[in-house]
matplotlib code that plots the C-alpha trace (Angstrom):
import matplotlib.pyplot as plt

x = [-77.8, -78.6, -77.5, -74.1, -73.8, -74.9, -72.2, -69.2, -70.2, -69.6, -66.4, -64.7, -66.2, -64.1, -61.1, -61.0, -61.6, -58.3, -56.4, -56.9, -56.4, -53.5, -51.4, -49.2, -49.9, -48.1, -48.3, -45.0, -43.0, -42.8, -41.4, -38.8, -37.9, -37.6, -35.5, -34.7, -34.3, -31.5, -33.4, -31.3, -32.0, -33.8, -36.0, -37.0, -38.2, -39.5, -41.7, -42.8, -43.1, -45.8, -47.4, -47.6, -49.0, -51.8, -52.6, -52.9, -55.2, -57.4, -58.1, -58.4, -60.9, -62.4, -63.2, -65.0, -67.0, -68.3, -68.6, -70.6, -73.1, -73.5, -74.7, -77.1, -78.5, -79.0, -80.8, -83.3]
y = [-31.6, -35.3, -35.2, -33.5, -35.9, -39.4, -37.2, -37.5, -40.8, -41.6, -40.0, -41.5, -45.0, -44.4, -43.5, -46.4, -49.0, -46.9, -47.0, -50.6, -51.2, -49.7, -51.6, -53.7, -57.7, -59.2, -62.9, -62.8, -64.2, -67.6, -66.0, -64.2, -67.6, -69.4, -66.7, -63.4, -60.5, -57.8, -54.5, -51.4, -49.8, -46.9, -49.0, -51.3, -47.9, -46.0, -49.0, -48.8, -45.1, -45.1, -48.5, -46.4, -43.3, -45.4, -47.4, -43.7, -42.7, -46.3, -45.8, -41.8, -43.0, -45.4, -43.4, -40.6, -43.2, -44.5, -41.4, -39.7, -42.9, -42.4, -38.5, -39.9, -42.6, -39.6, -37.1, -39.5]
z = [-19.6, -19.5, -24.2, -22.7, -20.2, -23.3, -25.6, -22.8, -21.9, -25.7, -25.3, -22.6, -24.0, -27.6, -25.3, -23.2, -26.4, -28.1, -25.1, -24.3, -28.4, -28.4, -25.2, -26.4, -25.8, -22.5, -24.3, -26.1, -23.2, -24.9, -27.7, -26.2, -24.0, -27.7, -29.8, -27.3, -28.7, -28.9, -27.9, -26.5, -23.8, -24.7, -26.4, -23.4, -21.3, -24.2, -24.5, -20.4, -20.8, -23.6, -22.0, -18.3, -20.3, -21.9, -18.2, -16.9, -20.0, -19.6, -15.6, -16.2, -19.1, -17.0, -13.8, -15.9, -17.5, -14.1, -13.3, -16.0, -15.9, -12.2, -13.1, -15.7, -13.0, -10.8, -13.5, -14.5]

ax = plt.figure().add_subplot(projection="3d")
ax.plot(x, y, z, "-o")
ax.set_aspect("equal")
plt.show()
């Protein structure tokens, strides 16, 4: 139980590192305040679409992790 339990742990540990890899970087304000750029529409909430779908996946991620180490606290 307690290897099942070290494997998910591993799991949801590579899922949260991805998912926090993979957001896109909220420092670029100062370059759009220098040269702004031209995106469309569908562009601007494709971008807050994927960016809300990766949040979801990092907390998700996140509570199973605390959760999983909690279960190995409580089997040793």
């Amino acid at each position: 139980m307690q290897k099942l339990l070290v494997a998910m742990q591993i799991i949801f540990s590579i899922a949260i590192i991805v998912s926090i890899l993979m957001q896109p970087s909220k420092a670029d304000g100062f370059n759009n305040f220098a040269a702004p750029s031209q995106d469309t529409f569908y562009a601007r909430h494709n971008v807050r679409t994927s960016e809300k779908v990766l949040a979801r996946i990092t907390v998700i991620s996140s509570v199973l992790f605390a959760v999983v180490t909690m279960a190995i606290n409580i089997i040793k």
